[in-house]
Short mmCIF file of the C-alpha atoms (twelve columns), coordinates in Angstrom:
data_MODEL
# 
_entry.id   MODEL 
# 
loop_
_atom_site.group_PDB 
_atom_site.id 
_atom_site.type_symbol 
_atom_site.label_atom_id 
_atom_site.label_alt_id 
_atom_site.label_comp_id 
_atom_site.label_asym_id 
_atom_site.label_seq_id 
_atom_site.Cartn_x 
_atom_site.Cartn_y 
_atom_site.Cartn_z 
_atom_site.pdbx_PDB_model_num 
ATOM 1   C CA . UNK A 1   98.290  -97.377  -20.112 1 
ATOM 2   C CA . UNK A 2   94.546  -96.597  -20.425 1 
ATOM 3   C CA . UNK A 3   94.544  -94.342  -17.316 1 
ATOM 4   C CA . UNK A 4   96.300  -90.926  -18.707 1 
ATOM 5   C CA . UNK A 5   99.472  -92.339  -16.835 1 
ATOM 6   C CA . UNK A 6   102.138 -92.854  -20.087 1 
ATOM 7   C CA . UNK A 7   103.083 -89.855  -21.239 1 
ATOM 8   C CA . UNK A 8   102.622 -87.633  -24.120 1 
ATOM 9   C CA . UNK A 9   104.256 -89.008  -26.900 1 
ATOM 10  C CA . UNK A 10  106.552 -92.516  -28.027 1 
ATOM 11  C CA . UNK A 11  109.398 -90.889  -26.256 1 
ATOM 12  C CA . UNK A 12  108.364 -90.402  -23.354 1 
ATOM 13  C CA . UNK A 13  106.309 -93.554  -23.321 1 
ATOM 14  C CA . UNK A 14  109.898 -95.046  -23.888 1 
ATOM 15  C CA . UNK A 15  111.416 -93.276  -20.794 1 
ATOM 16  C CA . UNK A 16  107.912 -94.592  -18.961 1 
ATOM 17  C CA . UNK A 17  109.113 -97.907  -19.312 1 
ATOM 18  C CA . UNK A 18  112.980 -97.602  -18.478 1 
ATOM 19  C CA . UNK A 19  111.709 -95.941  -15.441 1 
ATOM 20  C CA . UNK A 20  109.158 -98.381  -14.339 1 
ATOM 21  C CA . UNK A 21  111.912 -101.400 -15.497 1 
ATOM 22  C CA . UNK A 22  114.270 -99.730  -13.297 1 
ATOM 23  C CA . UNK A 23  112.024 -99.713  -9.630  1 
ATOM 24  C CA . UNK A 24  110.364 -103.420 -10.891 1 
ATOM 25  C CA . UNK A 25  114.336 -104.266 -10.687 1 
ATOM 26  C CA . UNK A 26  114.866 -103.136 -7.651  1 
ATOM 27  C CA . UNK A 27  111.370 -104.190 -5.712  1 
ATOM 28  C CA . UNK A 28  111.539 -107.682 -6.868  1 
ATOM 29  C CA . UNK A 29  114.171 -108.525 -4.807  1 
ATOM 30  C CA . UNK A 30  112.641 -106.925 -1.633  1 
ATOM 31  C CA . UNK A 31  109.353 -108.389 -2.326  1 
ATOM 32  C CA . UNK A 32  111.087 -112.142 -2.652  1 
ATOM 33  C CA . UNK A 33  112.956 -111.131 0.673   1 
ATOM 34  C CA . UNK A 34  110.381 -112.644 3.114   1 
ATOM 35  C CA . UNK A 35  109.888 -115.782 1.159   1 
ATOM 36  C CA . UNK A 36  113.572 -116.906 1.382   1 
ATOM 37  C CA . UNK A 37  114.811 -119.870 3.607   1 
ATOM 38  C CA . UNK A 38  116.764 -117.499 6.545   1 
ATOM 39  C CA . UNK A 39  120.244 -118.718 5.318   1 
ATOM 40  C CA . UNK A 40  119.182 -117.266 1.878   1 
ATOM 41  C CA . UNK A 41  117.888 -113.941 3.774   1 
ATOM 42  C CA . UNK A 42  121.363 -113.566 5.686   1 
ATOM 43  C CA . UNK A 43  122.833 -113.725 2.407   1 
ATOM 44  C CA . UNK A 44  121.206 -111.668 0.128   1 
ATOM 45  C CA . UNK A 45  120.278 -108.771 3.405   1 
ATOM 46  C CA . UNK A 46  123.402 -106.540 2.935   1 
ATOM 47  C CA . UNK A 47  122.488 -106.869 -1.271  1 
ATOM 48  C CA . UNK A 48  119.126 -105.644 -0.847  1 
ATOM 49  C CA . UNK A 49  120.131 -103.452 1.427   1 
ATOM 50  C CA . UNK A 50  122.743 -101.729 -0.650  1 
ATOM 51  C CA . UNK A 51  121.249 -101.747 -4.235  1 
ATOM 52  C CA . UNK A 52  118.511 -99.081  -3.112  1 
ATOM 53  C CA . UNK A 53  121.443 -96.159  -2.183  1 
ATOM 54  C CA . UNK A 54  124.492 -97.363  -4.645  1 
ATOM 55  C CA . UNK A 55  122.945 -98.412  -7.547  1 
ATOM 56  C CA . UNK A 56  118.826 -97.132  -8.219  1 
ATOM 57  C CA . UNK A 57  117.996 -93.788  -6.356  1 
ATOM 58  C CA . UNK A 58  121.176 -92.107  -7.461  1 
ATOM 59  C CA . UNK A 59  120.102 -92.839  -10.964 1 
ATOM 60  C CA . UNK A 60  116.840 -91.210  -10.109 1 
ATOM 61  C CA . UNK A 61  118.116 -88.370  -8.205  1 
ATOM 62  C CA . UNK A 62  120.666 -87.891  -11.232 1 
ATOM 63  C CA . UNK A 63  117.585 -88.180  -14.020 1 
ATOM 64  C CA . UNK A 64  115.610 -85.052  -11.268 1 
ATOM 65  C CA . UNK A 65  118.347 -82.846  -11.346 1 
ATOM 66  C CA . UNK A 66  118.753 -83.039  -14.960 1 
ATOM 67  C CA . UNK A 67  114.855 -83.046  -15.930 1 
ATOM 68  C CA . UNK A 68  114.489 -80.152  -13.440 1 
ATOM 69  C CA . UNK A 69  110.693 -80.888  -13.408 1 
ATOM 70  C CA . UNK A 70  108.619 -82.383  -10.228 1 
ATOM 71  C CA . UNK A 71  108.223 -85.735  -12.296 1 
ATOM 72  C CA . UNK A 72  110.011 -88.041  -13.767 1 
ATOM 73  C CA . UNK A 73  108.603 -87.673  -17.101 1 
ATOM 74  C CA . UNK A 74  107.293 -84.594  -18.815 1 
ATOM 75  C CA . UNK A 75  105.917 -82.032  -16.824 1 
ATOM 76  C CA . UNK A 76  102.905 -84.453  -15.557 1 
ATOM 77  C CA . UNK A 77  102.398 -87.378  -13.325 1 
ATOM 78  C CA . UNK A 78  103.089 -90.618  -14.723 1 
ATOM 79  C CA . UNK A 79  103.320 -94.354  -14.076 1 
ATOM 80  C CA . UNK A 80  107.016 -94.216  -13.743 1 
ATOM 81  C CA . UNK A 81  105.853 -91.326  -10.470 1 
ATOM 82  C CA . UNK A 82  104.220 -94.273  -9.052  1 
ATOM 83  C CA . UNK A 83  106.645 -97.117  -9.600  1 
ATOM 84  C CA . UNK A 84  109.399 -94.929  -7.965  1 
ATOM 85  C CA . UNK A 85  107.031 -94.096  -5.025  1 
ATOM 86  C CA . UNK A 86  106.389 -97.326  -4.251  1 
ATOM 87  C CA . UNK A 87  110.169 -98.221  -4.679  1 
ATOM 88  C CA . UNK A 88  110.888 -96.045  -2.502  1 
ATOM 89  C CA . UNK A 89  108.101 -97.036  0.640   1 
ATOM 90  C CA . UNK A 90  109.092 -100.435 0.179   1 
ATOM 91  C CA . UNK A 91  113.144 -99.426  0.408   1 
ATOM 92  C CA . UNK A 92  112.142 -97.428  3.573   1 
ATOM 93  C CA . UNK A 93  109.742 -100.408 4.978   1 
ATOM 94  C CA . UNK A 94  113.868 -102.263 5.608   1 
ATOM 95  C CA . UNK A 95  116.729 -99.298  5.366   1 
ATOM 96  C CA . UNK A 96  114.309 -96.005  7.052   1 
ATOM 97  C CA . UNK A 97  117.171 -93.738  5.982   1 
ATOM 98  C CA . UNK A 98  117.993 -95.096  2.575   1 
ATOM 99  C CA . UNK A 99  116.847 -91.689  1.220   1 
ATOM 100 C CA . UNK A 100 119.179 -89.663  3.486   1 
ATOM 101 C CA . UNK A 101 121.632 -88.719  0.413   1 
ATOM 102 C CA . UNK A 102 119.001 -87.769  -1.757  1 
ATOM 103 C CA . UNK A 103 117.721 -84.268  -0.980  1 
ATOM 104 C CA . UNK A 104 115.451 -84.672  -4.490  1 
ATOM 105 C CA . UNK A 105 114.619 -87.874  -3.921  1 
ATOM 106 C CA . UNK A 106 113.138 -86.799  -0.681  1 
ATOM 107 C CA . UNK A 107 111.056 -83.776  -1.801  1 
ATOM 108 C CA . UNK A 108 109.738 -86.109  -5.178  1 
ATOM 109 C CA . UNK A 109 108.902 -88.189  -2.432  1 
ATOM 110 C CA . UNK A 110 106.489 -85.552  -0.198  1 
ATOM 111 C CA . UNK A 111 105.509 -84.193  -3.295  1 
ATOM 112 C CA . UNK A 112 103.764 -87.474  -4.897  1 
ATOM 113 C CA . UNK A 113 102.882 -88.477  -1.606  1 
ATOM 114 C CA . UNK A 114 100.718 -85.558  -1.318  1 
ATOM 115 C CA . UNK A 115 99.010  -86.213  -4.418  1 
ATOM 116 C CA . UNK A 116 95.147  -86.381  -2.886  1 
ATOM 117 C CA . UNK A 117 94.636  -89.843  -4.515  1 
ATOM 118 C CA . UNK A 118 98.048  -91.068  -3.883  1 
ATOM 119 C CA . UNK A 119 97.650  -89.269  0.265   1 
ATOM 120 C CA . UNK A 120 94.659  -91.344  0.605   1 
ATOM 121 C CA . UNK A 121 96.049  -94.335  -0.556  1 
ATOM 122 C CA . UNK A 122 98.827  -94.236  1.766   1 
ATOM 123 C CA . UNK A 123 96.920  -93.690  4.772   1 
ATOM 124 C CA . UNK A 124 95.861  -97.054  7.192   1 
ATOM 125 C CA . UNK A 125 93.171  -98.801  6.079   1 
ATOM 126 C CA . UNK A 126 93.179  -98.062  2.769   1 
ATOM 127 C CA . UNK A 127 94.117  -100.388 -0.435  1 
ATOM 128 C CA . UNK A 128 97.995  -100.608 0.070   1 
ATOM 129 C CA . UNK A 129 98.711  -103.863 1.292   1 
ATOM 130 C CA . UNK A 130 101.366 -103.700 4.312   1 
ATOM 131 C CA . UNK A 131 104.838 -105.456 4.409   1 
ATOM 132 C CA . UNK A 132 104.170 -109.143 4.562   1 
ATOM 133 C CA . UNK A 133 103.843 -110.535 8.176   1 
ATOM 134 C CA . UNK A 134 104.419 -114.014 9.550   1 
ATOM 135 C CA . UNK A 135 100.706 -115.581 8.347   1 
ATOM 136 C CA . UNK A 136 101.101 -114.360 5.036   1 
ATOM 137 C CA . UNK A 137 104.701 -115.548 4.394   1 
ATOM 138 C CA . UNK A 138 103.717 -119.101 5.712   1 
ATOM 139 C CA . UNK A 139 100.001 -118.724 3.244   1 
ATOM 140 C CA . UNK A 140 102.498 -118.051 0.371   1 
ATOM 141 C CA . UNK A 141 105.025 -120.809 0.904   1 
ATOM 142 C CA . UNK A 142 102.188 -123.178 1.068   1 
ATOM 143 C CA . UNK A 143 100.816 -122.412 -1.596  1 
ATOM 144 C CA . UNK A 144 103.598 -122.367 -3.821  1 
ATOM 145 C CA . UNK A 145 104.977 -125.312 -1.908  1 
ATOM 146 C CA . UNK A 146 107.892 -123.147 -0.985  1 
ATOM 147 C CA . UNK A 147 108.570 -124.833 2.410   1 
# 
Protein backbone atom coordinates (compact mmCIF):
# COMPACT_ATOMS: atom_id res chain seq x y z
CA UNK A 1 0.00 0.00 0.00
CA UNK A 2 3.14 2.14 0.51
CA UNK A 3 4.42 1.48 -3.05
CA UNK A 4 2.03 3.90 -5.31
CA UNK A 5 0.14 0.53 -6.10
CA UNK A 6 -3.67 1.37 -4.46
CA UNK A 7 -5.21 3.68 -6.34
CA UNK A 8 -6.23 7.20 -6.25
CA UNK A 9 -8.87 7.57 -3.97
CA UNK A 10 -11.22 5.22 -1.17
CA UNK A 11 -13.04 3.97 -4.17
CA UNK A 12 -10.83 2.72 -5.99
CA UNK A 13 -8.81 1.50 -3.06
CA UNK A 14 -12.17 -0.45 -2.47
CA UNK A 15 -12.22 -1.99 -6.02
CA UNK A 16 -8.20 -2.71 -5.21
CA UNK A 17 -9.23 -5.03 -2.74
CA UNK A 18 -12.31 -6.88 -4.43
CA UNK A 19 -9.90 -7.39 -7.17
CA UNK A 20 -6.99 -8.69 -5.30
CA UNK A 21 -9.79 -10.88 -2.97
CA UNK A 22 -10.98 -12.21 -6.13
CA UNK A 23 -7.32 -13.80 -7.73
CA UNK A 24 -6.20 -14.66 -3.72
CA UNK A 25 -9.60 -16.86 -4.17
CA UNK A 26 -8.75 -18.39 -6.95
CA UNK A 27 -4.70 -19.02 -6.41
CA UNK A 28 -5.18 -20.52 -3.08
CA UNK A 29 -6.53 -23.44 -4.28
CA UNK A 30 -3.83 -23.98 -6.99
CA UNK A 31 -1.13 -23.18 -4.64
CA UNK A 32 -2.61 -26.00 -1.98
CA UNK A 33 -2.82 -28.31 -5.17
CA UNK A 34 0.67 -29.92 -4.79
CA UNK A 35 0.40 -30.40 -1.11
CA UNK A 36 -2.71 -32.68 -1.28
CA UNK A 37 -2.63 -36.53 -0.60
CA UNK A 38 -3.17 -37.75 -4.64
CA UNK A 39 -6.75 -39.04 -3.84
CA UNK A 40 -7.45 -35.40 -2.68
CA UNK A 41 -5.63 -34.07 -6.04
CA UNK A 42 -7.88 -36.45 -8.31
CA UNK A 43 -10.66 -34.91 -6.63
CA UNK A 44 -10.37 -31.45 -6.49
CA UNK A 45 -8.23 -31.47 -10.41
CA UNK A 46 -11.35 -30.94 -12.63
CA UNK A 47 -12.42 -27.97 -9.69
CA UNK A 48 -9.31 -26.19 -10.05
CA UNK A 49 -9.30 -26.72 -13.32
CA UNK A 50 -12.67 -25.23 -14.09
CA UNK A 51 -12.96 -22.26 -11.61
CA UNK A 52 -10.17 -20.28 -13.64
CA UNK A 53 -12.53 -20.18 -17.17
CA UNK A 54 -16.29 -20.46 -15.56
CA UNK A 55 -16.17 -18.58 -12.67
CA UNK A 56 -12.88 -15.73 -12.24
CA UNK A 57 -11.49 -14.55 -15.71
CA UNK A 58 -14.92 -13.96 -17.15
CA UNK A 59 -15.51 -11.66 -14.27
CA UNK A 60 -12.32 -9.95 -15.21
CA UNK A 61 -12.75 -9.92 -18.84
CA UNK A 62 -16.42 -8.57 -18.07
CA UNK A 63 -14.93 -5.69 -15.45
CA UNK A 64 -12.10 -4.80 -18.99
CA UNK A 65 -14.70 -4.41 -21.32
CA UNK A 66 -16.69 -2.25 -19.16
CA UNK A 67 -13.66 -0.11 -17.62
CA UNK A 68 -12.38 0.19 -21.22
CA UNK A 69 -8.94 1.16 -19.73
CA UNK A 70 -5.57 -1.13 -19.92
CA UNK A 71 -5.96 -1.71 -16.03
CA UNK A 72 -8.09 -2.86 -13.83
CA UNK A 73 -8.37 0.15 -11.81
CA UNK A 74 -8.16 3.76 -12.86
CA UNK A 75 -6.18 4.57 -15.66
CA UNK A 76 -2.79 3.34 -13.79
CA UNK A 77 -1.15 0.19 -12.71
CA UNK A 78 -2.21 -1.19 -9.56
CA UNK A 79 -1.91 -4.08 -7.11
CA UNK A 80 -5.05 -5.63 -8.33
CA UNK A 81 -2.70 -5.56 -12.19
CA UNK A 82 -0.44 -7.75 -10.34
CA UNK A 83 -2.68 -10.11 -8.42
CA UNK A 84 -4.51 -10.89 -11.75
CA UNK A 85 -1.12 -11.43 -13.53
CA UNK A 86 -0.01 -13.74 -11.32
CA UNK A 87 -3.51 -15.47 -11.32
CA UNK A 88 -3.29 -15.84 -14.45
CA UNK A 89 0.67 -17.51 -14.83
CA UNK A 90 -0.22 -19.73 -12.19
CA UNK A 91 -3.78 -20.80 -14.10
CA UNK A 92 -1.57 -21.28 -17.25
CA UNK A 93 1.37 -23.19 -15.18
CA UNK A 94 -1.90 -26.37 -15.13
CA UNK A 95 -4.73 -25.43 -17.99
CA UNK A 96 -2.00 -23.55 -20.92
CA UNK A 97 -5.16 -22.50 -22.76
CA UNK A 98 -7.36 -21.38 -19.92
CA UNK A 99 -7.16 -17.87 -21.47
CA UNK A 100 -8.32 -19.01 -24.94
CA UNK A 101 -11.95 -17.29 -24.48
CA UNK A 102 -10.65 -14.22 -23.29
CA UNK A 103 -9.36 -12.04 -26.13
CA UNK A 104 -8.91 -9.06 -23.21
CA UNK A 105 -7.73 -11.15 -20.86
CA UNK A 106 -5.00 -12.08 -23.22
CA UNK A 107 -3.83 -8.61 -24.38
CA UNK A 108 -4.06 -7.31 -20.28
CA UNK A 109 -1.95 -10.15 -20.07
CA UNK A 110 1.06 -9.06 -22.81
CA UNK A 111 0.45 -5.74 -21.81
CA UNK A 112 1.46 -6.07 -17.90
CA UNK A 113 3.80 -8.58 -18.83
CA UNK A 114 5.68 -6.09 -20.72
CA UNK A 115 5.83 -3.77 -17.98
CA UNK A 116 9.97 -3.42 -17.79
CA UNK A 117 9.89 -4.32 -14.03
CA UNK A 118 7.21 -6.83 -14.30
CA UNK A 119 9.34 -8.33 -18.02
CA UNK A 120 12.28 -8.72 -15.87
CA UNK A 121 10.69 -10.36 -13.23
CA UNK A 122 9.26 -12.93 -15.35
CA UNK A 123 12.29 -13.87 -17.06
CA UNK A 124 14.53 -17.22 -15.62
CA UNK A 125 16.52 -16.54 -12.95
CA UNK A 126 14.96 -13.85 -11.59
CA UNK A 127 12.81 -13.53 -8.15
CA UNK A 128 9.60 -15.50 -9.24
CA UNK A 129 9.71 -18.66 -7.61
CA UNK A 130 8.71 -21.60 -10.17
CA UNK A 131 5.77 -24.11 -9.73
CA UNK A 132 6.65 -26.29 -6.80
CA UNK A 133 8.66 -29.48 -7.76
CA UNK A 134 8.97 -32.82 -6.02
CA UNK A 135 11.82 -31.58 -3.19
CA UNK A 136 9.89 -28.73 -2.29
CA UNK A 137 6.47 -30.44 -1.89
CA UNK A 138 8.15 -33.19 0.33
CA UNK A 139 10.31 -29.87 2.40
CA UNK A 140 6.75 -28.47 2.94
CA UNK A 141 4.90 -31.54 4.13
CA UNK A 142 7.64 -32.06 6.57
CA UNK A 143 7.60 -29.26 7.88
CA UNK A 144 4.12 -28.80 8.45
CA UNK A 145 3.93 -32.48 9.27
CA UNK A 146 1.63 -32.85 6.33
CA UNK A 147 2.66 -36.46 5.48
Amino acid sequence: RSSDLYGNDLKERVLIDMYVEGTTDLMEPIMMYPLLPPVEQEKRLSLITQRPATRYFPVYEKVLKDHGQNFLVGNRFSWADVQLLEAILMSEELIPTVLSDFPLLQAFKARISSIPTIEKFLQPGSQRKPPPGPKYVETVKEIFNLN
